[in-house]
C-alpha positions, -999 to 999 in steps of 0.1 A, spaced: 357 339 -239 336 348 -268 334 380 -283 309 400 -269 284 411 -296 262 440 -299 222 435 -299 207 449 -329 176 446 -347 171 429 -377 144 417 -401 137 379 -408 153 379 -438 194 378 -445 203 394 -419 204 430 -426 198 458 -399 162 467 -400 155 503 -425 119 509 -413 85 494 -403 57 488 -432 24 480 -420 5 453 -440 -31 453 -432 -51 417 -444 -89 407 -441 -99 391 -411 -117 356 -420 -154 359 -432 -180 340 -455 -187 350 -487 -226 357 -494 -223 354 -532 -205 319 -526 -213 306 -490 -174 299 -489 -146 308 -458 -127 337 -474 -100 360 -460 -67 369 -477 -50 362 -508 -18 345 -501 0 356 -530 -8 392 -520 10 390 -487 38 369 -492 53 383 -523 51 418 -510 66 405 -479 98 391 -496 104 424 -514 102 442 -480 121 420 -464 147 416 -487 148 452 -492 156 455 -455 124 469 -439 104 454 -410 70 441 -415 39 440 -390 10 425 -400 -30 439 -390 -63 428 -399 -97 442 -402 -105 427 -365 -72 411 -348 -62 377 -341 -64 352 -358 -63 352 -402 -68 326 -430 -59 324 -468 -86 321 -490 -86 282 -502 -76 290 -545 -48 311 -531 -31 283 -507 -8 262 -526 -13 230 -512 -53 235 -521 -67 207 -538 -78 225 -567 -42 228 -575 -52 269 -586 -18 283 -567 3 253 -566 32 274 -590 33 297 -559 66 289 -543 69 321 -529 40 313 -503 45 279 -501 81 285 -483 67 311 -457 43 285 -448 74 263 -435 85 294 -412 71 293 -376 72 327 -372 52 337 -401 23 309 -390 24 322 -356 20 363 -373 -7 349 -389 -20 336 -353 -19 370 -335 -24 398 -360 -31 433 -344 -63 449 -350 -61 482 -372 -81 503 -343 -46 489 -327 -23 504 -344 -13 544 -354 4 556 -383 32 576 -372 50 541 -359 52 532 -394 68 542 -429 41 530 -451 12 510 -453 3 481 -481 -31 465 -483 -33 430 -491 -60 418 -515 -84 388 -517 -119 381 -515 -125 389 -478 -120 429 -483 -145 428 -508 -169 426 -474 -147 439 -448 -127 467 -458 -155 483 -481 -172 510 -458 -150 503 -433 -143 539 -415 -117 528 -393 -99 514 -425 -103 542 -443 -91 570 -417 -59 547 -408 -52 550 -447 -59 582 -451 -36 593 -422 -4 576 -440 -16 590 -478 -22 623 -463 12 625 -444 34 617 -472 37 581 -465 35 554 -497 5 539 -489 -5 508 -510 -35 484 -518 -35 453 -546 -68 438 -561 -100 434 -544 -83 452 -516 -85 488 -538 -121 483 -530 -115 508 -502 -105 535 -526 -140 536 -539 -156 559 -511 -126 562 -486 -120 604 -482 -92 627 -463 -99 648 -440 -116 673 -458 -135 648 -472 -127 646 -506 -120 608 -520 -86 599 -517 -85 586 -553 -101 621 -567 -77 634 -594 -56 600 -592 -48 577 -617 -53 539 -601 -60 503 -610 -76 474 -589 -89 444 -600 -103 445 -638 -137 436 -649 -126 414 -673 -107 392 -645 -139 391 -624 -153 375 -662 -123 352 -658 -130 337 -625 -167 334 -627 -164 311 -656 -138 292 -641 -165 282 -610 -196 287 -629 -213 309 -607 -207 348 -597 -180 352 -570 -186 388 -562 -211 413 -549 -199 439 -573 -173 447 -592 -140 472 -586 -137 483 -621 -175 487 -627 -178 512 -598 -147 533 -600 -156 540 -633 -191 556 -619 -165 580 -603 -160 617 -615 -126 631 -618 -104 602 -614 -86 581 -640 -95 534 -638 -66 518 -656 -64 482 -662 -38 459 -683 -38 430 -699 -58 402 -679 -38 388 -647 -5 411 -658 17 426 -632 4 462 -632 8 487 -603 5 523 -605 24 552 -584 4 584 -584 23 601 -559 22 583 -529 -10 564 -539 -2 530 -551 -20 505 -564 -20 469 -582 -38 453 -605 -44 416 -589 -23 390 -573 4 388 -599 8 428 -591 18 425 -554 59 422 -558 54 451 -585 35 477 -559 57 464 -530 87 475 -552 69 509 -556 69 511 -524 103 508 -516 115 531 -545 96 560 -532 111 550 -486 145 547 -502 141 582 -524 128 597 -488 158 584 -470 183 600 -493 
């Protein structure tokens, strides 16, 4: 007879018992009115973060700005046509995985999900938050509950456009008195050249520096850059994701001893 073995949970990836849950919220799929194309997420953005936490030992479930299903945005997939991400490996392998097609599939909506069944939150970038998380109350209380209670609670590029008017619960802006980054001005320059038309409504960089008592960084053009300030943590653009997601973990495993 075989061994009997004990049940345990584990995370997807080499087989270590599970440390935690991280929440990882995307955009739920939505046209651009700048561009007239499909956007959603930035695939980078989720995948690379998702290996750090995974490999780190920690859980991951995945929300969006409305549930169900979610899609990449078309530059960011790296069997696109344009051939933009095609060095992207990283996204290319979960791709081959069933089970992260089918999280993909059936993501939870974030009026689904509470913060105190998670250890941190991390939002993922692309071109749909530019339209979906900005003003988005619901987004910005759930974020404000983990930042408020202690919680690392991150957000990448385009998806730091909630940090421009999200506020706690005395209603003062989350980033007031932070130092942060998000995706630069001089990267929206980039891009818009590259397709020969503007791509976005506004620009990050442009409107967080209208803000009063809180510090904008930016680094060198498509760097990875991420920024701690206490538990606030952000990332420059999609080469920033692995960098903030390590952030992350530094400040759960520093908890947890």
């Amino acid at each position: 007879m075989p061994k009997a073995i004990e049940k345990q949970h584990y995370v997807h990836s080499h087989g270590m018992p599970s440390k935690g849950k991280i929440l990882m919220v995307a955009s739920s799929p939505t046209v651009s009115k700048q561009t007239g194309w499909p956007i959603g997420f930035w695939a980078a953005e989720l995948t690379h973060p998702l290996r750090v936490f995974q490999e780190a030992g920690y859980d991951v479930e995945l929300a969006s700005t409305s549930g169900g299903s979610i899609e990449m945005d078309g530059y960011s997939n790296p069997q696109d046509d344009s051939g933009y991400s095609a060095g992207d490996v990283v996204s290319l392998g979960y791709m081959q995985l069933d089970w992260f097609n089918e999280m993909l599939a059936k993501t939870k909506s974030i009026t689904d999900v509470s913060a105190a069944d998670y250890d941190a939150i991390f939002l993922v970038g692309g071109q749909g938050p530019m339209y979906t998380f900005r003003s988005n109350h619901e987004l910005e209380k759930l974020f404000a509950s983990f930042l408020e209670t202690g919680k690392p609670s991150a957000a990448v590029c385009h998806s730091t456009t909630l940090l421009l008017e999200a506020r706690d619960s005395t209603g003062k802006l989350l980033v007031e008195g932070k130092t942060w980054t998000g995706f630069a001005d001089a990267e929206e320059e980039f891009a818009d050249q590259a397709v020969g038309m503007k791509i976005q409504p506004y620009r990050i960089e442009e409107e967080a520096r209208k803000l009063t008592n809180t510090t904008f960084k930016v680094a060198k053009p498509f760097s990875s850059y991420a920024i701690a300030d206490g538990n606030l943590i952000t990332g420059q653009q999609q080469n920033s994701g692995a960098a903030a997601a390590e952030l992350v973990v530094n400040q759960l495993s520093a908890q947890h001893t």
